[in-house]
N, C-alpha and C positions, 0 to 999 in steps of 0.2 A: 552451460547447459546446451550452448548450439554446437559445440563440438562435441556432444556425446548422443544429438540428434532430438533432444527432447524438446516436444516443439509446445509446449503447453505451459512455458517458463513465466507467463502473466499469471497463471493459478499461481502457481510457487510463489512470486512475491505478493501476492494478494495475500497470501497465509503471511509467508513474514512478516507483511505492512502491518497484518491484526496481533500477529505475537509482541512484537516490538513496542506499538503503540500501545498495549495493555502493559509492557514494563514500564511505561513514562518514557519511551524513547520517540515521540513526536517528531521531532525536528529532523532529526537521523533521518528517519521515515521517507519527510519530506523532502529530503536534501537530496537524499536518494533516486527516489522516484522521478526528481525533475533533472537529473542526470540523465536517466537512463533512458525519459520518455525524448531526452534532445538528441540523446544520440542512436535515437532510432531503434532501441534495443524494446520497447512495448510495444509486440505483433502479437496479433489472434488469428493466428493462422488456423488453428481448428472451428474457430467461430466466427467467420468471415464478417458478419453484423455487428459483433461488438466492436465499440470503440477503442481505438489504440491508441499511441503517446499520451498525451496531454488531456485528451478526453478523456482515455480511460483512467490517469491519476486523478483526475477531476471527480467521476465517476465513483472513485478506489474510496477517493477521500469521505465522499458524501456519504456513501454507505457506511464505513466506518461510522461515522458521525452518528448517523442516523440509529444503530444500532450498540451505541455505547462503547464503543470502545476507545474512544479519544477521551469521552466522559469518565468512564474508570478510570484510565489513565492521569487524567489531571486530578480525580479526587483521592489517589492516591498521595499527590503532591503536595495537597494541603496541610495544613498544620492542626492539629487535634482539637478541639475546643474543650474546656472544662466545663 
């Protein structure tokens, strides 16, 4: 996305982080994010306030949480009850 100038690449995986984590792909998610946020690849360049790397996967994560999407996720994973 930075070679084709698109500077708002944290919205983008902020959507991916909620798709991904509503299929049961948590981990992915996470494994991801904490790549990207080491290698200096989470900037807010249009939002100078918001937090970037680690704070804002910190952030990423909480929100998710907070508003179910990790929750569906894992109760998908569950096994049915009779």
């Amino acid at each position: 996305m930075s070679k084709q100038g698109y500077q708002d690449s944290v919205g983008v995986i902020a959507a991916w982080a909620a798709d991904e984590d509503l299929l049961g792909h948590s981990k992915l998610v996470s494994r991801y994010l904490t790549q990207q946020a080491k290698a200096g690849h989470l900037k807010t360049p249009l939002s100078p306030q918001e937090p970037d790397g680690a704070k804002f996967v910190a952030k990423l994560q909480k929100f998710l949480l907070n508003h179910d999407y990790l929750r569906r996720a894992y109760a998908h994973a569950e096994p049915a009850r009779r």
